[in-house]
PQR file of N, CA, C, O and H, with PARSE charges and radii, in Angstrom:
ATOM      1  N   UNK A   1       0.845  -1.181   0.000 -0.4000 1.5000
ATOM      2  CA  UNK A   1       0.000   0.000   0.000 -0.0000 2.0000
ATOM      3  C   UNK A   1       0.889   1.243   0.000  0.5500 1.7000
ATOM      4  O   UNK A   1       1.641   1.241   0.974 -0.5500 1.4000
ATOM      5  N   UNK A   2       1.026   2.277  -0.780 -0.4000 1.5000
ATOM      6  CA  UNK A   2       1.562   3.333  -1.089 -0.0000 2.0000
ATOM      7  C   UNK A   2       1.045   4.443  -0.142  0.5500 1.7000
ATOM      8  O   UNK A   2      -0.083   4.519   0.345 -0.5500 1.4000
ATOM      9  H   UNK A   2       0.415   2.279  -1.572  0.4000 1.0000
ATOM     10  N   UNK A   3       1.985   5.204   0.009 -0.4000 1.5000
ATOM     11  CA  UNK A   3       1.467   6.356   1.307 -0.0000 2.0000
ATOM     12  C   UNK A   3       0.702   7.504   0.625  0.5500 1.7000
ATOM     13  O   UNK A   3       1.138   7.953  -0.435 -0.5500 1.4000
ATOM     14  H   UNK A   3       2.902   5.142  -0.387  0.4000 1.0000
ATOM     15  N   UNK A   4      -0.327   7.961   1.135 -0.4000 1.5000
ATOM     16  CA  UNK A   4      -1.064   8.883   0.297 -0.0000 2.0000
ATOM     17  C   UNK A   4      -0.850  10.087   0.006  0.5500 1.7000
ATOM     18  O   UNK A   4       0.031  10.132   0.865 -0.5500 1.4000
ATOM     19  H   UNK A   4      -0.681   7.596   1.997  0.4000 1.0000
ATOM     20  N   UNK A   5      -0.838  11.082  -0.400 -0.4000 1.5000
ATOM     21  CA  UNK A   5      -0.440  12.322  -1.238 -0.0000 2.0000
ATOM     22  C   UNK A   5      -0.836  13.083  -0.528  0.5500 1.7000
ATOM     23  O   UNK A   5      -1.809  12.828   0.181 -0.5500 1.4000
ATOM     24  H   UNK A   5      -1.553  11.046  -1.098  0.4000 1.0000
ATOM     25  N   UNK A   6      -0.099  14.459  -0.488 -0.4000 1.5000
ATOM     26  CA  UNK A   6      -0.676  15.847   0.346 -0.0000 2.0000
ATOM     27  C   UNK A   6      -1.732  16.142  -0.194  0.5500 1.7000
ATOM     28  O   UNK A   6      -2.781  16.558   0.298 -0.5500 1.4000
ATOM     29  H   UNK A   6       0.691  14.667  -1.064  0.4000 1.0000
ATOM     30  N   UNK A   7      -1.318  15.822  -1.718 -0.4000 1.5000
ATOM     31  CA  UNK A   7      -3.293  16.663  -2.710 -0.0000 2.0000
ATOM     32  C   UNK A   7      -3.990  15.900  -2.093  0.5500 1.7000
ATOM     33  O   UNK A   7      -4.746  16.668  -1.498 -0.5500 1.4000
ATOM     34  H   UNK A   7      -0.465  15.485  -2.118  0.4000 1.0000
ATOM     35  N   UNK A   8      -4.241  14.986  -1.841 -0.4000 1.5000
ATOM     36  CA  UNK A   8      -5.640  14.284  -1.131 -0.0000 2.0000
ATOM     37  C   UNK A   8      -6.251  15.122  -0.156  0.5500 1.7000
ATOM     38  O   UNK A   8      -7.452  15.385  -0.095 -0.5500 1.4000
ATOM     39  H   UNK A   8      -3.626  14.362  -2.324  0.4000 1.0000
ATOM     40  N   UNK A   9      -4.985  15.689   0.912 -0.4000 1.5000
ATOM     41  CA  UNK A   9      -5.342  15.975   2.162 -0.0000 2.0000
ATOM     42  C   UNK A   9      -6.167  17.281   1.547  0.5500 1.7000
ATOM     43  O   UNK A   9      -7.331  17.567   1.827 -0.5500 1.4000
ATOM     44  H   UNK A   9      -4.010  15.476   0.863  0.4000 1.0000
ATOM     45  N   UNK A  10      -5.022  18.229   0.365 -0.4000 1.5000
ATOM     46  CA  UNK A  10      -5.900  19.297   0.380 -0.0000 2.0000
ATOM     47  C   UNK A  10      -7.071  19.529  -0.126  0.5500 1.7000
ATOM     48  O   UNK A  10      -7.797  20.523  -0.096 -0.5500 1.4000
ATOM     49  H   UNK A  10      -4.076  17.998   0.138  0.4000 1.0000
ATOM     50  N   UNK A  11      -7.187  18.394  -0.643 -0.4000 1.5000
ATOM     51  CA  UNK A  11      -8.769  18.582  -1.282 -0.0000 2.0000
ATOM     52  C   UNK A  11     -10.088  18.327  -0.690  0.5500 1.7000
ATOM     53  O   UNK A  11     -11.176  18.345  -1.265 -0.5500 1.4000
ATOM     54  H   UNK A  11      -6.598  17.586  -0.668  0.4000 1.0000
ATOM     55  N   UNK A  12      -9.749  18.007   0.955 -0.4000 1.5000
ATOM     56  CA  UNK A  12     -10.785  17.976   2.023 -0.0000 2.0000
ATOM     57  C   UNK A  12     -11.424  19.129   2.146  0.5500 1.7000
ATOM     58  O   UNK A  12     -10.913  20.146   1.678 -0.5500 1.4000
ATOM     59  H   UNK A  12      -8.865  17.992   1.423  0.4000 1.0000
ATOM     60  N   UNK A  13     -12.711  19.170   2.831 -0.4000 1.5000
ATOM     61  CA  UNK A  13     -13.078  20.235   3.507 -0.0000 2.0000
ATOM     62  C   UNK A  13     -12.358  20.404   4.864  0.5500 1.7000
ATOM     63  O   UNK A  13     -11.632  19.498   5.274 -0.5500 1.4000
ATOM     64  H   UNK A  13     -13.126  18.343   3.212  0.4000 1.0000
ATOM     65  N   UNK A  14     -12.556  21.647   5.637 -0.4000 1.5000
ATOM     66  CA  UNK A  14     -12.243  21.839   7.457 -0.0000 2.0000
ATOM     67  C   UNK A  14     -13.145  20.441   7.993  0.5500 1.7000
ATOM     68  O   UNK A  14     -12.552  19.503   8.526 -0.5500 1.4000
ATOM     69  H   UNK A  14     -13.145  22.383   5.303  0.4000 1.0000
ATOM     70  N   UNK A  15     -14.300  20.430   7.832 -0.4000 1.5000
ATOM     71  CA  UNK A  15     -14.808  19.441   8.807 -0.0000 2.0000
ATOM     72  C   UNK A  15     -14.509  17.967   8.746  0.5500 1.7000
ATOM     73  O   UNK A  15     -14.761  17.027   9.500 -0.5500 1.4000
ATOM     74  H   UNK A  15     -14.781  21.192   7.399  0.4000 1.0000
ATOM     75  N   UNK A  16     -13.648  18.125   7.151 -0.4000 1.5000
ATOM     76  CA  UNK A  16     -13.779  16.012   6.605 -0.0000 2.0000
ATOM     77  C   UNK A  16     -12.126  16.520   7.368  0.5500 1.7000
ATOM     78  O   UNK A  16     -11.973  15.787   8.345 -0.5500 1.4000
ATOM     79  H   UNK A  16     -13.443  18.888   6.538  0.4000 1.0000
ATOM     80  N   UNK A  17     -10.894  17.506   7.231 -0.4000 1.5000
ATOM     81  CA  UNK A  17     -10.240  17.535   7.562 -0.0000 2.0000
ATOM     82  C   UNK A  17     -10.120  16.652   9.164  0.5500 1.7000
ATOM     83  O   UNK A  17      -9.490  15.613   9.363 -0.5500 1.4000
ATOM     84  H   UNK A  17     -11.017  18.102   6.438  0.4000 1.0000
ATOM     85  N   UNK A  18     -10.881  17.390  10.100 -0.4000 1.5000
ATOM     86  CA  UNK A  18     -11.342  17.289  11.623 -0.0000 2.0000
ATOM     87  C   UNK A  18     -11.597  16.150  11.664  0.5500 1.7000
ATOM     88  O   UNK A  18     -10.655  15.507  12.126 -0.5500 1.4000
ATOM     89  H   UNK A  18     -11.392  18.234   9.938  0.4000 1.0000
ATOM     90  N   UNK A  19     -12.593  15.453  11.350 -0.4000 1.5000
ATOM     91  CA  UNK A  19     -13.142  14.155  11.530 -0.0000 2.0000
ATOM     92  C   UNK A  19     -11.689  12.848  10.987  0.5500 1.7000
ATOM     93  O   UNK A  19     -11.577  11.681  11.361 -0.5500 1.4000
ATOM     94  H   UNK A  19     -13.359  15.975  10.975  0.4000 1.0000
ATOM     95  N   UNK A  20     -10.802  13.618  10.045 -0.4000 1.5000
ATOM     96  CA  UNK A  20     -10.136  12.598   9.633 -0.0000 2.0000
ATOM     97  C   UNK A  20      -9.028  12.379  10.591  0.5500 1.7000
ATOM     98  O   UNK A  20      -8.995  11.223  11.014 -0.5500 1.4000
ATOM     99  H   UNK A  20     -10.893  14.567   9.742  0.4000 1.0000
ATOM    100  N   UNK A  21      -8.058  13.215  11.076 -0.4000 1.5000
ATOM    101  CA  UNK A  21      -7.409  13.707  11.935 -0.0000 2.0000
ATOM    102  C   UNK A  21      -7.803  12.722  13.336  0.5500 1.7000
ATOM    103  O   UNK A  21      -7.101  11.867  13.875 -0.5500 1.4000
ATOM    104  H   UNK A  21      -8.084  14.154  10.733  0.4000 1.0000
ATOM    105  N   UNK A  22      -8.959  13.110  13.637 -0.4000 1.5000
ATOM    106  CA  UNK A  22      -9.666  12.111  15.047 -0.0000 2.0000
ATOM    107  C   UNK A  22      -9.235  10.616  14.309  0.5500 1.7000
ATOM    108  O   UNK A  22      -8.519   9.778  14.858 -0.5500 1.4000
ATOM    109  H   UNK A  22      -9.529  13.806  13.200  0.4000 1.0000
ATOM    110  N   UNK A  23      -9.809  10.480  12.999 -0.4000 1.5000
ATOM    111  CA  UNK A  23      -9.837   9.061  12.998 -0.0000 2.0000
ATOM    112  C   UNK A  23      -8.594   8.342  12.670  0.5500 1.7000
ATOM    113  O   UNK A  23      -8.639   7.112  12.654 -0.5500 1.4000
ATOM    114  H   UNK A  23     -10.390  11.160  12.552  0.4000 1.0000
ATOM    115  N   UNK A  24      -7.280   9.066  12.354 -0.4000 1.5000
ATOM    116  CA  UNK A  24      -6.526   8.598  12.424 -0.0000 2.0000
ATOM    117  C   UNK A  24      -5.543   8.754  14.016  0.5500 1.7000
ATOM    118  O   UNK A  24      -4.536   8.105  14.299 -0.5500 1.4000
ATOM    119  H   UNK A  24      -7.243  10.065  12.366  0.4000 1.0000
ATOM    120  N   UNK A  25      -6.119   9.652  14.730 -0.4000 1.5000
ATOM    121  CA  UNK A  25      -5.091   9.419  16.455 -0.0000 2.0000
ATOM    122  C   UNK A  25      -5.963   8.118  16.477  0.5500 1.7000
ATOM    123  O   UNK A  25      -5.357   7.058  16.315 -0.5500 1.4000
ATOM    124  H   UNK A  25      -6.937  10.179  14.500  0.4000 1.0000
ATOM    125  N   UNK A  26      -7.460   8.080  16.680 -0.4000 1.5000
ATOM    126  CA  UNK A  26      -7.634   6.776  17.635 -0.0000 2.0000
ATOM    127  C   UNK A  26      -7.608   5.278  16.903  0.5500 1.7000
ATOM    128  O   UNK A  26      -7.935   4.229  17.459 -0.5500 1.4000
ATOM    129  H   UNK A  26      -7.952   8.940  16.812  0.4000 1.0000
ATOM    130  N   UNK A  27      -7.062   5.440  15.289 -0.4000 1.5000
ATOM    131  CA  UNK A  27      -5.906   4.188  14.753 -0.0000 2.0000
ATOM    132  C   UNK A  27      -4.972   4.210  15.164  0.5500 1.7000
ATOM    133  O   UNK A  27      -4.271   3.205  15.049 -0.5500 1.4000
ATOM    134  H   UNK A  27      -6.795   6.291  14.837  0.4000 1.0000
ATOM    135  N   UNK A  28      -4.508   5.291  15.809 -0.4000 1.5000
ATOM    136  CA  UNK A  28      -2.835   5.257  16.026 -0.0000 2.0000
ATOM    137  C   UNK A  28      -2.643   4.581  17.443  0.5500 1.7000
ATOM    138  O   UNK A  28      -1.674   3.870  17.710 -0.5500 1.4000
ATOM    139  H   UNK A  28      -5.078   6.108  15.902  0.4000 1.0000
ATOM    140  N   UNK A  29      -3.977   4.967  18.593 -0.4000 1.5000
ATOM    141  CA  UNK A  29      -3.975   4.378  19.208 -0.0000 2.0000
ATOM    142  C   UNK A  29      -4.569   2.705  19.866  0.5500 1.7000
ATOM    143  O   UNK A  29      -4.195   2.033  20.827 -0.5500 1.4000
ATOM    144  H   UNK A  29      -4.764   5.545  18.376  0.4000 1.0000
ATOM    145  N   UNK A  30      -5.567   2.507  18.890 -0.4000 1.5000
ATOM    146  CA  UNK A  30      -5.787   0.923  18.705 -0.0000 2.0000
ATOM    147  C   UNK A  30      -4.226   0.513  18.632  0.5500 1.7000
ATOM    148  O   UNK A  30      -3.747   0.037  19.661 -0.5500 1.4000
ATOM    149  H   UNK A  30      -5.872   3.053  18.109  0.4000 1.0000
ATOM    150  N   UNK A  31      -3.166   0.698  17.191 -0.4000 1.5000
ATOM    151  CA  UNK A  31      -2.091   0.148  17.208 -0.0000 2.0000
ATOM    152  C   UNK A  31      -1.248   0.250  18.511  0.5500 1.7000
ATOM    153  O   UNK A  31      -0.539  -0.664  18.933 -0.5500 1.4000
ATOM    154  H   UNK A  31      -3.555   1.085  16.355  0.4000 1.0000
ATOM    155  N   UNK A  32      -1.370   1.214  18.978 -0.4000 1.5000
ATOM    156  CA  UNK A  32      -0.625   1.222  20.133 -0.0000 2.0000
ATOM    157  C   UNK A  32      -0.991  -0.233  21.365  0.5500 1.7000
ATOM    158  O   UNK A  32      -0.212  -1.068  21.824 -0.5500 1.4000
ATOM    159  H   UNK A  32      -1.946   1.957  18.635  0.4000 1.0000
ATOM    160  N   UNK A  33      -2.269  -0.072  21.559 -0.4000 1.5000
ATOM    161  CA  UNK A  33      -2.755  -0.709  22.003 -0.0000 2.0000
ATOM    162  C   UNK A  33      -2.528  -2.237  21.868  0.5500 1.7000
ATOM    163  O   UNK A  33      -1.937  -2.781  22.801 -0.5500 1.4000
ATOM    164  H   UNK A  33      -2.902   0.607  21.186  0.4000 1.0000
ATOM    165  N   UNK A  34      -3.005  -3.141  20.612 -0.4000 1.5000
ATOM    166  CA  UNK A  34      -1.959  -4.524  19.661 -0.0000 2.0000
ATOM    167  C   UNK A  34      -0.891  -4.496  20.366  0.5500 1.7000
ATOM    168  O   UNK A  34      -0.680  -5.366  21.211 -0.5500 1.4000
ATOM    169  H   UNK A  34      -3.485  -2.700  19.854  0.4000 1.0000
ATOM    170  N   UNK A  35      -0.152  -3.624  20.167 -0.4000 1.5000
ATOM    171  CA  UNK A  35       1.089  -3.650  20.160 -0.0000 2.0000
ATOM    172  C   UNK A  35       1.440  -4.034  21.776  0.5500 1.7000
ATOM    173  O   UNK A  35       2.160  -4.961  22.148 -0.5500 1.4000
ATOM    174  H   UNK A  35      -0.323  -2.917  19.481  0.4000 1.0000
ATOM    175  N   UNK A  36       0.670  -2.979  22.695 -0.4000 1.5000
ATOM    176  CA  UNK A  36       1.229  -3.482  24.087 -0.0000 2.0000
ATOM    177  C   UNK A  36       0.756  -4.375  24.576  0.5500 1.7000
ATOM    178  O   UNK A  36       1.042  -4.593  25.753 -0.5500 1.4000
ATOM    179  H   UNK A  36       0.086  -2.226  22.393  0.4000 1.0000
ATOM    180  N   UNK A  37      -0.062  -5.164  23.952 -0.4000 1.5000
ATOM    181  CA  UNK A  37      -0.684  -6.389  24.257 -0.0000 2.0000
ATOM    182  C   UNK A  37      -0.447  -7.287  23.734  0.5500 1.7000
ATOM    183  O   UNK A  37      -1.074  -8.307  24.017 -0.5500 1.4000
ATOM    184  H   UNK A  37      -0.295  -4.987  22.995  0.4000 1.0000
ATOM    185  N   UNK A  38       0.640  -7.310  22.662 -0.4000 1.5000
ATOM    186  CA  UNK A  38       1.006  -8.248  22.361 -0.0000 2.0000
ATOM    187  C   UNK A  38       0.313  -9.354  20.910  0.5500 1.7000
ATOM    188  O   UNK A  38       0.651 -10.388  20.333 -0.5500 1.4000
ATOM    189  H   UNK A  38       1.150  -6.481  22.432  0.4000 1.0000
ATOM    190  N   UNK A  39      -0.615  -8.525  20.855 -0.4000 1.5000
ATOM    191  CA  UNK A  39      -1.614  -9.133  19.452 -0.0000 2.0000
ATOM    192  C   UNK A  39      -0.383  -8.439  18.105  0.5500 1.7000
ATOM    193  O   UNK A  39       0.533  -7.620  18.167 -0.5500 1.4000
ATOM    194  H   UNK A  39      -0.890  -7.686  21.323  0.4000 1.0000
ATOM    195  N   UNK A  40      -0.819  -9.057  17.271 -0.4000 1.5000
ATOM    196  CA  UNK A  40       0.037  -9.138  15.724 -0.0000 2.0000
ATOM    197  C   UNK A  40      -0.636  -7.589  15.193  0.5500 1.7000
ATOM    198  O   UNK A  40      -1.706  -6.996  15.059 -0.5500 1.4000
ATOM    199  H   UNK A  40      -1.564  -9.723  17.220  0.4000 1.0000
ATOM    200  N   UNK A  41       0.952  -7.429  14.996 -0.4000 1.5000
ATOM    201  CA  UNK A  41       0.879  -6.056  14.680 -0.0000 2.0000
ATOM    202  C   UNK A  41       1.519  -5.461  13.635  0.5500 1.7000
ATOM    203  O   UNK A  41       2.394  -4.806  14.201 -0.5500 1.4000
ATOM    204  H   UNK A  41       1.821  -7.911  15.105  0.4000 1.0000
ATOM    205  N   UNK A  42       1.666  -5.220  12.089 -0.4000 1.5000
ATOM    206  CA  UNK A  42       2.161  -4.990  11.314 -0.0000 2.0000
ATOM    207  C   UNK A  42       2.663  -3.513  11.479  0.5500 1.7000
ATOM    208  O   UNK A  42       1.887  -2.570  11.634 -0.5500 1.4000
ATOM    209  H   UNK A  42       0.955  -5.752  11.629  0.4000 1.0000
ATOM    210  N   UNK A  43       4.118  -3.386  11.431 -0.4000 1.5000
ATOM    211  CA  UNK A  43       5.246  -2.462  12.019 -0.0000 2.0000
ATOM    212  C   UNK A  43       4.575  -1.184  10.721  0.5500 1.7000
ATOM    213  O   UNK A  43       4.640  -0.011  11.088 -0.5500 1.4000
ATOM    214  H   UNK A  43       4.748  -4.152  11.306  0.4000 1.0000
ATOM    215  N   UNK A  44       4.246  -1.335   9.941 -0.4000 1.5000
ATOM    216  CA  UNK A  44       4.330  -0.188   8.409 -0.0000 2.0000
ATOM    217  C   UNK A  44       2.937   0.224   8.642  0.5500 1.7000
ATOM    218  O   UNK A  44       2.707   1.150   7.864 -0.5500 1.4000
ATOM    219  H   UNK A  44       4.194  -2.288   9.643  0.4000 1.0000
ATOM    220  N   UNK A  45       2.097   0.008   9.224 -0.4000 1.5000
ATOM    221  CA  UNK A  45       0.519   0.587   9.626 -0.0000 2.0000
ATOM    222  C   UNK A  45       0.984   1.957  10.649  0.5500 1.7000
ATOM    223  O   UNK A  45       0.302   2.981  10.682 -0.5500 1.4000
ATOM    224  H   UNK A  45       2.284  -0.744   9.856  0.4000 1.0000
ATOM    225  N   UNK A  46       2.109   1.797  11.370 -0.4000 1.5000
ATOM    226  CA  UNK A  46       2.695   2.720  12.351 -0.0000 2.0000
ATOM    227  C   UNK A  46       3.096   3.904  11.241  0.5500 1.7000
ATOM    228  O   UNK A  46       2.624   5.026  11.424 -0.5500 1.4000
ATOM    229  H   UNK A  46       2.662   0.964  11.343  0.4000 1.0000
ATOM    230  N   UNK A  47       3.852   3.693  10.240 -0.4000 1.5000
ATOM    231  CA  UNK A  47       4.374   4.640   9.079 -0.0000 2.0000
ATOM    232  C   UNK A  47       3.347   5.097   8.425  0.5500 1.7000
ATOM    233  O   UNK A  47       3.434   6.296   8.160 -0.5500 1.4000
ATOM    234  H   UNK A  47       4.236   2.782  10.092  0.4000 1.0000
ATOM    235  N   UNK A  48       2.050   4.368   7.937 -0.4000 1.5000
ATOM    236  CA  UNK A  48       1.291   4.963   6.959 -0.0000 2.0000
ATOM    237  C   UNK A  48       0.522   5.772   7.987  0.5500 1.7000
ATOM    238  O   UNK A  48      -0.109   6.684   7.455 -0.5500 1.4000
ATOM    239  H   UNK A  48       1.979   3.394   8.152  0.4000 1.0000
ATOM    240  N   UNK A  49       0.386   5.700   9.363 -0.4000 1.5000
ATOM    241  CA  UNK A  49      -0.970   6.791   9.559 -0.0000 2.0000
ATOM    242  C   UNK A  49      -0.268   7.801  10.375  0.5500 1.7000
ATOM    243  O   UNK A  49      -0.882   8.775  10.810 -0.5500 1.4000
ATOM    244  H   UNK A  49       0.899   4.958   9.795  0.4000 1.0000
ATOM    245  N   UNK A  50       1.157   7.594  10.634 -0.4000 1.5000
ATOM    246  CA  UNK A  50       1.744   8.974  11.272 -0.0000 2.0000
ATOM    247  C   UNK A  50       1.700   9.411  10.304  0.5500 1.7000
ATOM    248  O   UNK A  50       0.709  10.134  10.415 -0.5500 1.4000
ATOM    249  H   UNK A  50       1.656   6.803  10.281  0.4000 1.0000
ATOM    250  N   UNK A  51       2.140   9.563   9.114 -0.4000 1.5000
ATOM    251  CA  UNK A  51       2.568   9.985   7.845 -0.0000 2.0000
ATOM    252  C   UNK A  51       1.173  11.216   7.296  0.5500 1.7000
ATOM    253  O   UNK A  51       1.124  12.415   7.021 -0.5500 1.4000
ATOM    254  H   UNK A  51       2.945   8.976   9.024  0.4000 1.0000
ATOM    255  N   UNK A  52       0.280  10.161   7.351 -0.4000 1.5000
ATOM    256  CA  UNK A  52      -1.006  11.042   7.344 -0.0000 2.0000
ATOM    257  C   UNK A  52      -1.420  11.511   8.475  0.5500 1.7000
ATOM    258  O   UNK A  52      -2.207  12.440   8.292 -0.5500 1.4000
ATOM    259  H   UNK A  52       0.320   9.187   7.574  0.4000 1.0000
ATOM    260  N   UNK A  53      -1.241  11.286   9.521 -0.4000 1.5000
ATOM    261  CA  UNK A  53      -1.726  12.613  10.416 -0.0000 2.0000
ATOM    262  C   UNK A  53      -0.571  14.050  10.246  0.5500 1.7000
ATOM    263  O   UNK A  53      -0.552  15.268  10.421 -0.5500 1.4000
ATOM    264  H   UNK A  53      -0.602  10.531   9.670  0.4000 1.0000
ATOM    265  N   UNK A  54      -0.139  13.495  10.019 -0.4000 1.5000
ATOM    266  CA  UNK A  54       1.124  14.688   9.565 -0.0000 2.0000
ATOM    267  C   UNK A  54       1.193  15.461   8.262  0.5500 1.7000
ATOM    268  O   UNK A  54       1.969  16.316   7.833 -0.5500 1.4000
ATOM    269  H   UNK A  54      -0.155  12.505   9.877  0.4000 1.0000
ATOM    270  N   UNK A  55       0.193  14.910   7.819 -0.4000 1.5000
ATOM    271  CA  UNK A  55       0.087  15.562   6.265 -0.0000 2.0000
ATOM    272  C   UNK A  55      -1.398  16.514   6.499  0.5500 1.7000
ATOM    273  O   UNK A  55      -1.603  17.613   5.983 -0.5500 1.4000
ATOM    274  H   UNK A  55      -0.437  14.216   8.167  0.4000 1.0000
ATOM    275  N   UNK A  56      -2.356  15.757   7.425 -0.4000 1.5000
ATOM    276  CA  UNK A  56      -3.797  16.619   7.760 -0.0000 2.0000
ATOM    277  C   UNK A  56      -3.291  17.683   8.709  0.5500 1.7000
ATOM    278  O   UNK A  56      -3.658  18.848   8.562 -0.5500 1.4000
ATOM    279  H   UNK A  56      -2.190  14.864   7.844  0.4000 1.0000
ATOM    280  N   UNK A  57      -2.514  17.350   9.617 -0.4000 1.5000
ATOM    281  CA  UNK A  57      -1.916  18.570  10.344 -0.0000 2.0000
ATOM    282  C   UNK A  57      -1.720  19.665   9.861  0.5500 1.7000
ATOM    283  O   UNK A  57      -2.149  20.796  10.087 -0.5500 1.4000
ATOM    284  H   UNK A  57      -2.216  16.403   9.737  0.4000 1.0000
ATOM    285  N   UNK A  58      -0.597  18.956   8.738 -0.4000 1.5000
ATOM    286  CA  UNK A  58       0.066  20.108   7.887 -0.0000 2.0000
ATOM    287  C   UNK A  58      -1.011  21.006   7.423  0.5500 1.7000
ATOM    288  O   UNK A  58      -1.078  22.151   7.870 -0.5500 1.4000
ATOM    289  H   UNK A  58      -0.249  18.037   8.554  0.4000 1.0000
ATOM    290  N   UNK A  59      -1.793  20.596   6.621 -0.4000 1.5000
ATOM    291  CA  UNK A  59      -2.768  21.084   5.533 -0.0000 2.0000
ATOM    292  C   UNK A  59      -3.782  22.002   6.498  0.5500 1.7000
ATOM    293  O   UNK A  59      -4.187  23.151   6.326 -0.5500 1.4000
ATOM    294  H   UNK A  59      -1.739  19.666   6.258  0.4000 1.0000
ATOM    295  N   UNK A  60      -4.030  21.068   7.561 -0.4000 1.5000
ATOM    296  CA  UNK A  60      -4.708  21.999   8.759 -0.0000 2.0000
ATOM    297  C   UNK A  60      -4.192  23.441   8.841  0.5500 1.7000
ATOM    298  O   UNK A  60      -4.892  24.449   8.735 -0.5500 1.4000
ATOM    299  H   UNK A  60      -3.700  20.134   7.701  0.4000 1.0000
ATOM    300  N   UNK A  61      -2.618  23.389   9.083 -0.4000 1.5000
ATOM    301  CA  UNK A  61      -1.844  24.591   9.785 -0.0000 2.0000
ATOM    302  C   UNK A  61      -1.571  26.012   8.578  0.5500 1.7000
ATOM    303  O   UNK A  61      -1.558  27.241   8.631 -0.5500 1.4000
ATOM    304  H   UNK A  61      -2.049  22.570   9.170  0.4000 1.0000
ATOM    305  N   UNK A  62      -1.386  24.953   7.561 -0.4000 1.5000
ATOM    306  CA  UNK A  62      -1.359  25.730   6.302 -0.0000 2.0000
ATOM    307  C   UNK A  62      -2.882  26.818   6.274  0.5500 1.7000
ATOM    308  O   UNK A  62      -2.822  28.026   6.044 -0.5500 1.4000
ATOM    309  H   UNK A  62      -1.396  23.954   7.519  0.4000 1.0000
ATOM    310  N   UNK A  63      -4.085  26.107   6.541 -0.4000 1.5000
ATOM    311  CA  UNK A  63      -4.878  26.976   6.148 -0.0000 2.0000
ATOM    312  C   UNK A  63      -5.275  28.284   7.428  0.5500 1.7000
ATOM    313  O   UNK A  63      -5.804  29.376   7.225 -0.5500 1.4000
ATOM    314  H   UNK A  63      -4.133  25.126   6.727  0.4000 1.0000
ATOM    315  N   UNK A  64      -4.923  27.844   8.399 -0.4000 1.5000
ATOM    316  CA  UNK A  64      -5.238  28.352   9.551 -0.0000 2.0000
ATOM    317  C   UNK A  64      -3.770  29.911   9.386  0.5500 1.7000
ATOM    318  O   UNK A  64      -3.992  31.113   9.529 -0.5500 1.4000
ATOM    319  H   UNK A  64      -4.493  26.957   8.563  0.4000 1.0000
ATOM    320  N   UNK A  65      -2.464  29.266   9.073 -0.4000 1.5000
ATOM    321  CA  UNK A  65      -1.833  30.557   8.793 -0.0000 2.0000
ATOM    322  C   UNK A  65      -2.319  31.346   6.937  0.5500 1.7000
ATOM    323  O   UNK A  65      -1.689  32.294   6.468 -0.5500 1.4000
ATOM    324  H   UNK A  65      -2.284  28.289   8.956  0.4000 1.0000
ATOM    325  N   UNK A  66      -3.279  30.800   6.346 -0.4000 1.5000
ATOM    326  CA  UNK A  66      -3.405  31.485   4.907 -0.0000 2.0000
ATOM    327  C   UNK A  66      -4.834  32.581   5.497  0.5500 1.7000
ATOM    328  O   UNK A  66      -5.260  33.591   4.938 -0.5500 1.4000
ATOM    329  H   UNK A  66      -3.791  30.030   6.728  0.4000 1.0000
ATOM    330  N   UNK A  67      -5.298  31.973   6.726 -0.4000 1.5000
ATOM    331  CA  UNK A  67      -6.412  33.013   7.018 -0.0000 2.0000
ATOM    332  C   UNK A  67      -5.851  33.929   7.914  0.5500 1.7000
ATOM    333  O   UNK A  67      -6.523  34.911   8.230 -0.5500 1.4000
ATOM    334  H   UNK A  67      -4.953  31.152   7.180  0.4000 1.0000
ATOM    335  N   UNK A  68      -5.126  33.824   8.212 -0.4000 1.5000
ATOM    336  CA  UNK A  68      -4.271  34.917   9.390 -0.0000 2.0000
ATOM    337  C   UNK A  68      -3.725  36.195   8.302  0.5500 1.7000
ATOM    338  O   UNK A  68      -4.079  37.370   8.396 -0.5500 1.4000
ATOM    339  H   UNK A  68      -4.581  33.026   7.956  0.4000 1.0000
ATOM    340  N   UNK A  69      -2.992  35.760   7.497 -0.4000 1.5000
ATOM    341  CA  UNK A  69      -2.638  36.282   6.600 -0.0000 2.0000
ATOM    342  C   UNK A  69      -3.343  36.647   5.559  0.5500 1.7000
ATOM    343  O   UNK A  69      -2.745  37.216   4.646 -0.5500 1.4000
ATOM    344  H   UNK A  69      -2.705  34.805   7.420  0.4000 1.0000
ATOM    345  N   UNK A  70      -4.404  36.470   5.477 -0.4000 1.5000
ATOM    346  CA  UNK A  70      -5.773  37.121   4.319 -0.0000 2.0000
ATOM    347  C   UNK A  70      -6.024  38.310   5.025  0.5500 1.7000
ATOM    348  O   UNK A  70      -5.863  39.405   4.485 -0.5500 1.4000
ATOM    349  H   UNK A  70      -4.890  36.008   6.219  0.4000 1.0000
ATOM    350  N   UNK A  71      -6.424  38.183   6.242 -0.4000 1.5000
ATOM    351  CA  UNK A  71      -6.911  39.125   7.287 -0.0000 2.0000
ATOM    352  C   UNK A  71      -6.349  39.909   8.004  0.5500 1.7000
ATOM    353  O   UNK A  71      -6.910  40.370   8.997 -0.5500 1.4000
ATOM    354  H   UNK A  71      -6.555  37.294   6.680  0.4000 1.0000
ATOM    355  N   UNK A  72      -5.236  40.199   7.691 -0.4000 1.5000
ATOM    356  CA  UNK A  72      -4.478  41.222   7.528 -0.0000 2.0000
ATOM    357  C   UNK A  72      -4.655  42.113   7.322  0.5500 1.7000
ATOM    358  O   UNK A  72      -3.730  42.918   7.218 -0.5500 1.4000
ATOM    359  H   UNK A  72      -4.780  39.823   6.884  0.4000 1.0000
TER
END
């Protein structure tokens, strides 16, 4: 499975942004969870959804400083 693209992220709305963001911490924390318990846990599920919370972040922060800076 290939890691997904920033254009994806930006082509969300704020609210699919929000909702996606949630739904990838509480994957991040199920895995966490596997993991300290000892259930089978594929190591690259850890890479693909930091990767994307880090890309919705981004895209988050990006728009939050493009309105700071509109409003100027």
């Amino acid at each position: 499975m290939a890691l997904s693209k920033i254009a994806d992220a930006r082509e969300l709305s704020d609210q699919e942004l929000v909702d996606r963001i949630a739904t990838i911490k509480l994957q991040l924390f199920e895995l966490r969870m596997k993991q300290a318990t000892r259930q089978e846990v594929k190591p690259h599920q850890f890479k693909h959804a930091r990767h994307e919370l880090a890309q919705l972040m981004t895209v988050t922060q990006e728009r939050s400083l493009h309105a700071v800076t509109v409003n100027k």
